[in-house]
C-alpha positions in Angstrom: 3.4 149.0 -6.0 6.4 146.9 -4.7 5.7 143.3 -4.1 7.3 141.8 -0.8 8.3 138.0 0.0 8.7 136.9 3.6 9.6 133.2 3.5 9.5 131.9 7.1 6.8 133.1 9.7 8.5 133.1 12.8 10.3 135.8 15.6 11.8 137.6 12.9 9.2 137.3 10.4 6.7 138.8 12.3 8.8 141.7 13.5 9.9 142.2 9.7 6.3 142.3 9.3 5.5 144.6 11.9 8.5 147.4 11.2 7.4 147.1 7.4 4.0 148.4 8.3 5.2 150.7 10.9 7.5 152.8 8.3 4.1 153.1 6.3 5.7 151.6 3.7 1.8 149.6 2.2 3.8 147.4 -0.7 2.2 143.9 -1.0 3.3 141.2 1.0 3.3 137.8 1.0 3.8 135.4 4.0 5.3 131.8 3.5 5.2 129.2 5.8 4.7 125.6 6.2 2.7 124.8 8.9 -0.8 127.2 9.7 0.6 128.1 13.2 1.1 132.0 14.0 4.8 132.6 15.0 6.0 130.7 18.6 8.5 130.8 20.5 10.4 127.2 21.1 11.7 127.9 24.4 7.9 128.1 25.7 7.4 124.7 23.9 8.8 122.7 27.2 6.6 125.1 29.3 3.4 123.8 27.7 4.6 120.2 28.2 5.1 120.3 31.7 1.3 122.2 31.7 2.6 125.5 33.4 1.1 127.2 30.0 -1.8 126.9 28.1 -1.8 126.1 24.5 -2.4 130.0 23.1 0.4 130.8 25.2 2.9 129.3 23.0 1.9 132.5 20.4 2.8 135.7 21.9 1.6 138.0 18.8 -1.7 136.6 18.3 -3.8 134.3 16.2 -2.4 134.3 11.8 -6.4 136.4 11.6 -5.4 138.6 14.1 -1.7 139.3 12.8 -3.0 139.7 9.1 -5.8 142.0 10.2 -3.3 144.5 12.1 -0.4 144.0 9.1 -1.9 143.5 5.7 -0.5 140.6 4.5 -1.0 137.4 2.6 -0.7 134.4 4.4 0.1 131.4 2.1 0.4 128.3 4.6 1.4 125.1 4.5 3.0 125.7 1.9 6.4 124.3 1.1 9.2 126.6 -0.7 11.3 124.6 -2.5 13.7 127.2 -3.6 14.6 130.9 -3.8 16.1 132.1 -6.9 18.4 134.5 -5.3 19.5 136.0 -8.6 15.7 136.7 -10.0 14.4 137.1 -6.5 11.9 134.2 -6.8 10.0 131.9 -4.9 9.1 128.6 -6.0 6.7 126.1 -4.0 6.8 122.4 -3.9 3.6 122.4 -6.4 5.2 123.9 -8.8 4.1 127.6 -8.5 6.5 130.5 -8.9 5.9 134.0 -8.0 8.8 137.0 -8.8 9.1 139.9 -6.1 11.2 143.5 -5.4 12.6 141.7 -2.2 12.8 138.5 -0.2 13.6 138.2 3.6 14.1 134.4 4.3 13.5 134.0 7.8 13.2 130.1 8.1 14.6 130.1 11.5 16.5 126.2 11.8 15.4 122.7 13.0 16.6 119.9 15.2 19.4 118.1 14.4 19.1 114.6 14.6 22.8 112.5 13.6 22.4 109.8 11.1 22.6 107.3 13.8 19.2 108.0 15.4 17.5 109.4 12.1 16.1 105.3 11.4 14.3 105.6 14.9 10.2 106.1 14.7 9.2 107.2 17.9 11.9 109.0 19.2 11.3 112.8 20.3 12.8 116.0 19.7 11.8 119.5 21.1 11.7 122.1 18.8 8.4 122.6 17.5 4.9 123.1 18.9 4.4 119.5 16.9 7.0 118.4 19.0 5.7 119.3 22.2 2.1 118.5 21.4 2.9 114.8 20.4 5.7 114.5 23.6 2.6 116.1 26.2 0.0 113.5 24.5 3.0 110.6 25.0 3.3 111.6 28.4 -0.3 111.6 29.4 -1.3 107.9 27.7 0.9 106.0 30.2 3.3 106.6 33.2 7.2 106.3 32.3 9.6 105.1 35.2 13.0 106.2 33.1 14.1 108.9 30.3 17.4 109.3 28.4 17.3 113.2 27.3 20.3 113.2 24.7 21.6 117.4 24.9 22.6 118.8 27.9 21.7 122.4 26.7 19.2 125.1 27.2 16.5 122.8 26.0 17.2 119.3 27.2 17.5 120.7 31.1 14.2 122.0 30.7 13.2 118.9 29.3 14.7 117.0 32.0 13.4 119.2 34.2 9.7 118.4 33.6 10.3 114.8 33.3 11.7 114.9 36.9 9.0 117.0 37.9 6.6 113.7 36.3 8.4 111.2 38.8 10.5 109.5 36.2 14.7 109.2 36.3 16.1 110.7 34.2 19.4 110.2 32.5 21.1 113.6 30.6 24.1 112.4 28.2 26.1 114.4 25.9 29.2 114.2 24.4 31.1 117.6 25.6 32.6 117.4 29.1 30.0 119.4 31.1 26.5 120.5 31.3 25.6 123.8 29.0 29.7 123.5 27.3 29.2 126.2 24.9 28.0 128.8 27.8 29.5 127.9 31.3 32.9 127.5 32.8 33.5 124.2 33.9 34.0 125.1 37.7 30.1 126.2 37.2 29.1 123.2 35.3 30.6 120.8 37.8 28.3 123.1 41.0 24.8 122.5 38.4 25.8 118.8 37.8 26.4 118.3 41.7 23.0 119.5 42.1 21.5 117.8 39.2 22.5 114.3 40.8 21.5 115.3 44.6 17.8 115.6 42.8 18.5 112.3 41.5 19.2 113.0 37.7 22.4 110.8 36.5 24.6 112.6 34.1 26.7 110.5 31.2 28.9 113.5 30.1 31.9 113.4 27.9 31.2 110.5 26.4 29.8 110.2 22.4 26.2 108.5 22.0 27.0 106.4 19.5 23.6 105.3 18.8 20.2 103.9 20.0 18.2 100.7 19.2 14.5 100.8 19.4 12.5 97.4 21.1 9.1 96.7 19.9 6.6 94.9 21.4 4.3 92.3 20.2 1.9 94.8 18.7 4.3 96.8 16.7 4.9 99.8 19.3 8.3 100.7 20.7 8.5 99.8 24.4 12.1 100.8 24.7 15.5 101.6 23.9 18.8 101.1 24.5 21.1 104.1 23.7 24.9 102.9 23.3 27.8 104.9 24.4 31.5 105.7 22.9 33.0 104.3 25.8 30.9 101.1 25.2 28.0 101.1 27.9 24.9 101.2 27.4 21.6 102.6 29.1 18.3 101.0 28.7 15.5 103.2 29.1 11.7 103.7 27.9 11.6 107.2 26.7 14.4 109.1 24.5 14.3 112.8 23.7 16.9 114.6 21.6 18.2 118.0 21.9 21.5 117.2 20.4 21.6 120.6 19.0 19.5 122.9 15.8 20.8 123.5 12.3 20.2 126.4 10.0 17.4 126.2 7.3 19.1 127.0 4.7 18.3 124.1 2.1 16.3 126.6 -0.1 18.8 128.7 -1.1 21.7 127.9 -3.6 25.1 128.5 -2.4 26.3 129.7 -5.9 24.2 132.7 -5.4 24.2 133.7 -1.9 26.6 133.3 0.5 26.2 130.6 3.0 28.5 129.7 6.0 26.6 127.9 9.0 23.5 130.3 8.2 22.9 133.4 5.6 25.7 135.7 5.9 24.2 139.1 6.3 26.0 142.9 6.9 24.5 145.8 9.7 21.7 146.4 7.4 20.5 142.1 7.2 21.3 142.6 3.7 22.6 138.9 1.9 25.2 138.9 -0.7 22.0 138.6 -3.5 20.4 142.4 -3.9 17.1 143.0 -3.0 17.4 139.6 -0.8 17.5 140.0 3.4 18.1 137.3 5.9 16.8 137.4 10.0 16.9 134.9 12.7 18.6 131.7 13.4 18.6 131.0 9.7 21.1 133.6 9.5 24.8 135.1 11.0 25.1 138.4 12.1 27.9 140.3 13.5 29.4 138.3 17.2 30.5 142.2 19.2 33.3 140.0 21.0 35.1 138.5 18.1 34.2 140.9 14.9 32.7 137.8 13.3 29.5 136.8 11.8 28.2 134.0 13.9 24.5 132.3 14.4 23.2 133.9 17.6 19.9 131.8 18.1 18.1 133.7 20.8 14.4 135.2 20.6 15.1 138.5 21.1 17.8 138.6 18.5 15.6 137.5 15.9 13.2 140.2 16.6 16.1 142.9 17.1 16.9 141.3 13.4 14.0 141.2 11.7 12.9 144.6 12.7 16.1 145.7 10.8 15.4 143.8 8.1 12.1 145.1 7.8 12.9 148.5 7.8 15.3 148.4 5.0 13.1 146.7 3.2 10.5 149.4 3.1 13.4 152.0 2.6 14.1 153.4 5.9 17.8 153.1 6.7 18.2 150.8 9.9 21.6 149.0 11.3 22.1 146.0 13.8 25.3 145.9 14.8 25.5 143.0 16.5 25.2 140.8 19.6 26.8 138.8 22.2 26.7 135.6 22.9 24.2 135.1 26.0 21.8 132.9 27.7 19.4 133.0 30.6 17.5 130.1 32.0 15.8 129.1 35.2 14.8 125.3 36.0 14.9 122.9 38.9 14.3 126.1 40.9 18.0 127.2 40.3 18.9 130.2 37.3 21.9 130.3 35.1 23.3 133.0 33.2 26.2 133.2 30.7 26.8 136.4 29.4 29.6 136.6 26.7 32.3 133.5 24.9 33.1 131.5 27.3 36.2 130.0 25.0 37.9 133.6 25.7 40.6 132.9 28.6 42.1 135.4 31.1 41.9 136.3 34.8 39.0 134.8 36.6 37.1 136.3 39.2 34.6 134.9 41.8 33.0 136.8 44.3 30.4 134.3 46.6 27.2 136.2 48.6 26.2 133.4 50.8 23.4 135.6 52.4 21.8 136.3 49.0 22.8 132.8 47.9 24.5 133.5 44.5 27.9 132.6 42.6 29.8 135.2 40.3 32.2 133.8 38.1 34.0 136.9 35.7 36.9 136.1 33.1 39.2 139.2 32.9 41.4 139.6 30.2 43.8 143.1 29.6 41.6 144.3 32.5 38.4 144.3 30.8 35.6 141.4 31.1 34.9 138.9 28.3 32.5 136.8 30.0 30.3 136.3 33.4 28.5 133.3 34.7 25.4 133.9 37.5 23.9 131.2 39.5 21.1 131.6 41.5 20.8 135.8 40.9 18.9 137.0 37.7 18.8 140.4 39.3 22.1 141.3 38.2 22.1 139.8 34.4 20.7 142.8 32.5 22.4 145.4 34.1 26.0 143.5 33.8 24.9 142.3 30.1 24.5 146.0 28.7 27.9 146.8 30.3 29.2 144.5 28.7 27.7 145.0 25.4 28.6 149.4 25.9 32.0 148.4 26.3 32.5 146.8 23.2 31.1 149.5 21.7 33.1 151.9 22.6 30.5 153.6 24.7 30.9 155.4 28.6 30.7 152.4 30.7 29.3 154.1 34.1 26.5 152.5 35.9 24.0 154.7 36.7 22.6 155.6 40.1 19.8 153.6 39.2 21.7 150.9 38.1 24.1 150.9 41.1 21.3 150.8 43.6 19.9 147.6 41.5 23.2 145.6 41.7 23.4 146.7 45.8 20.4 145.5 45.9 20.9 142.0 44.9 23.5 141.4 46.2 26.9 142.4 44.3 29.7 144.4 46.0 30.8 147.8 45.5 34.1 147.3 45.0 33.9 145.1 41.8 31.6 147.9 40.4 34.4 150.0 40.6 36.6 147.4 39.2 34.6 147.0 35.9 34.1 150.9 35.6 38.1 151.3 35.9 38.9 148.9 33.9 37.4 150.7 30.6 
C-alpha cells in the first residue's frame, strides 16, 4: 500500500485530503502540522476579533476528529518538520524522527512578515493566525485603547483597522507604497477609499517607509507604548501597533539544491515540483498567473483549495490540471466593498462608467481592445460574472454572457452598452 505525506494542514491540505479519498485511492496518509488546530481560514481571523464570529467559525471543515473520521488519516500535531528530503522523499521532525513516503505534498501555506526592524519588539501584533487573533481579542478586552498604528494597508490591515475603529480608538494606517491596497487598485480608486477612510476619521501616512518602532515600558515591565518612526523623519506615538506588512512563503524546509524555489514552490498544471513524487499547493507555492504566462504566488482561499484538489488527485493517480489564475481580490469593510480583478501594473485605455442611482464606480483598463483589469466600488453584484469573463478570455474560450448573466449585470446596475463592448472586443 502507498504511503502518503501531507506536510501543512491548511486550505489546501485539506482539499488534497479530501480529493485523495474521493478518487478511492485508500493509501496511508499522514498529516503534519504544527499547531493541533483543524485548517482556518486567516481572512476570518479579523472577523472573530471584532466578535461578528464565534470561535468554531474560524474552521469551516470541521473539528481534526471529525476531518480524520470522514478521511482516514493520521494526524501528527504539533509537530515540527524540520526538513524534507526532496530527493528520498523524506520527512524529518524536529525530534529527530524520520519517516520515508511514495509522495509528499507540502502545503505549509506562508507567515507574516515582520522586517528586521520590528522583529526585537515583544508585544507587538500581527494577524495571521488564529494565535494572533486570539491573543489581539484578549489585548483588546483587558483595557480600552484611545490610539492604534496598523502598519499594512492591505486586505488585512483595513479589516484590522476596521474593527479597531469600530472599538472607538484612532487609528493611524501607514505603509510605504503610495496608496491604499497598491498591488490591487488604481490609484484614482485608492485616492476615493482614502478620502473616505479620513471623513471616518482614520489618518493615513502613505508613501512613506516605517523605518522602525521603539517600544516604552512602564514601571512594571509592560509595554505602554510605542513610537513608530518614519522615512521622512516623523514620528507617531501611539499605544497599540499591529503589523500586516505583508506574508512570506514557508519554504524553509525544503533545500533549494533539490527543488526549485523562486518566491514559493515552483509547480506545473499538474502541482507537480521539480523533485518526483513531491507536490506543492497553496500560498507556499507558484502556479501559473493566466495574464502574464508566469508562475506567481496567488495567496487567495479558494486558490488553495482549487490547488490542493489537483494536487490530490494526481497523487492518488487520477490525471488532474490547474491551469492557473488571476490575480484578484474582494473585500467589504467600513460598509464599503472593493474589488480588483486582474494586474493592475498592466497599462492601456481606461474606462469609467459611474451609476450614481445604484451608487457604484467602474474603473476598466483596456489594452489592444481587450480588458486586463477592473476595479468595483461599492457593487459586489457584478464581480463574478465580470471575473469569469475575464478569466474565458484568456483562455481562449467564447466570451458571450449569458441571458442569465446579462439579466444579473442589468440588474445591478451596469450598462448595456459596455456589455457589448467587452463581448466585441474578443
Amino acid at each position: 500500500m502507498e504511503h502518503f505525506a501531507i506536510v501543512g494542514f491548511g486550505c489546501a491540505g485539506y482539499h488534497a485530503l479530501r480529493a485523495i479519498r474521493e478518487t478511492g485511492c485508500e493509501a496511508e496518509i499522514d498529516i503534519y502540522s504544527d499547531t493541533d488546530l483543524p485548517p482556518y481560514n486567516p481572512m476570518l481571523t479579523t472577523y472573530y476579533v471584532a466578535g461578528r464570529l464565534p470561535y468554531e467559525g474560524l474552521f469551516p471543515f470541521g473539528t481534526l476528529k471529525e476531518i480524520g473520521k470522514q478521511y482516514h488519516a493520521v494526524f501528527r500535531t504539533e509537530t515540527c518538520v524540520k526538513k524534507v528530503d526532496a530527493a528520498r522523499k523524506a520527512v524529518m521532525t524536529e525530534d529527530g524522527k524520520e519517516m520515508l513516503y511514495d509522495k509528499i505534498l507540502i502545503s505549509t501555506g506562508a507567515s507574516a512578515f515582520v522586517p528586521p526592524s520590528f522583529s526585537g519588539l515583544k508585544d507587538a501584533h500581527c494577524m495571521r493566525t488564529v494565535e494572533d487573533a486570539v491573543k489581539l481579542r484578549e489585548k483588546l478586552e483587558l483595557r480600552p485603547y484611545k490610539d492604534a498604528v496598523v502598519v499594512g494597508a492591505s486586505m488585512v490591515g483595513i479589516k484590522v483597522a476596521e474593527l479597531l475603529n469600530r472599538r472607538g480608538i484612532h487609528v493611524t494606517l501607514a505603509d510605504m507604497a503610495p496608496h491604499i491596497f497598491a498591488l490591487a487598485a488604481y490609484p484614482e480608486v485608492s485616492e476615493m477609499i482614502e478620502e473616505r477612510l479620513i471623513k471616518l476619521g482614520i489618518d493615513t501616512a502613505f508613501g512613506q517607509a516605517i523605518t522602525g518602532a521603539e517600544e516604552h515600558v512602564d514601571e512594571d515591565g509592560r509595554v505602554a507604548g510605542y513610537t513608530v518612526s518614519l522615512g521622512g523623519g516623523s514620528r507617531i506615538e501611539t499605544e497599540l501597533l499591529v503589523l500586516n506588512i505583508g506574508t512570506r512563503a514557508s519554504t524553509g524546509i525544503l533545500d533549494g539544491a533539490q527543488i526549485r524555489i523562486d518566491r514559493g514552490v515552483v509547480v506545473n498544471e499538474r502541482m507537480e515540483t521539480s523533485a518526483p513524487g513531491v507536490y506543492a499547493a497553496g500560498d507556499c507555492c507558484q502556479g501559473n498567473n493566466l495574464q502574464s504566462g508566469q508562475t506567481q504566488i496567488i495567496g487567495l482561499w479558494a486558490n488553495a483549495g482549487v490547488q490542493g484538489r489537483v494536487a490530490g488527485r494526481n497523487m492518488a493517480g487520477s490525471a488532474d490540471e490547474a491551469d492557473g489564475n488571476i490575480l484578484h481580490n474582494i473585500t467589504h469593510f467600513l460598509d464599503m466593498d472593493f474589488i480588483g480583478l486582474g494586474d493592475n501594473r498592466l497599462t492601456g485605455e481606461t474606462y469609467v462608467y459611474v451609476n450614481r442611482e445604484k451608487g457604484f464606480y467602474l474603473q476598466a483598463v483596456i489594452r489592444d481592445g481587450k480588458p486586463v483589469g477592473f476595479n468595483i466600488l461599492d457593487n459586489y453584484g457584478i464581480s463574478g460574472i465580470l471575473k469569469a469573463h475575464l478569466i474565458r478570455m484568456l483562455r481562449g474560450e467564447p466570451c458571450r454572457f449569458t441571458p442569465q448573466q446579462r439579466g444579473q449585470l442589468l440588474r445591478y446596475g451596469l450598462e448595456r452598452q459596455f456589455m457589448d463592448y467587452l463581448e466585441a472586443a474578443i
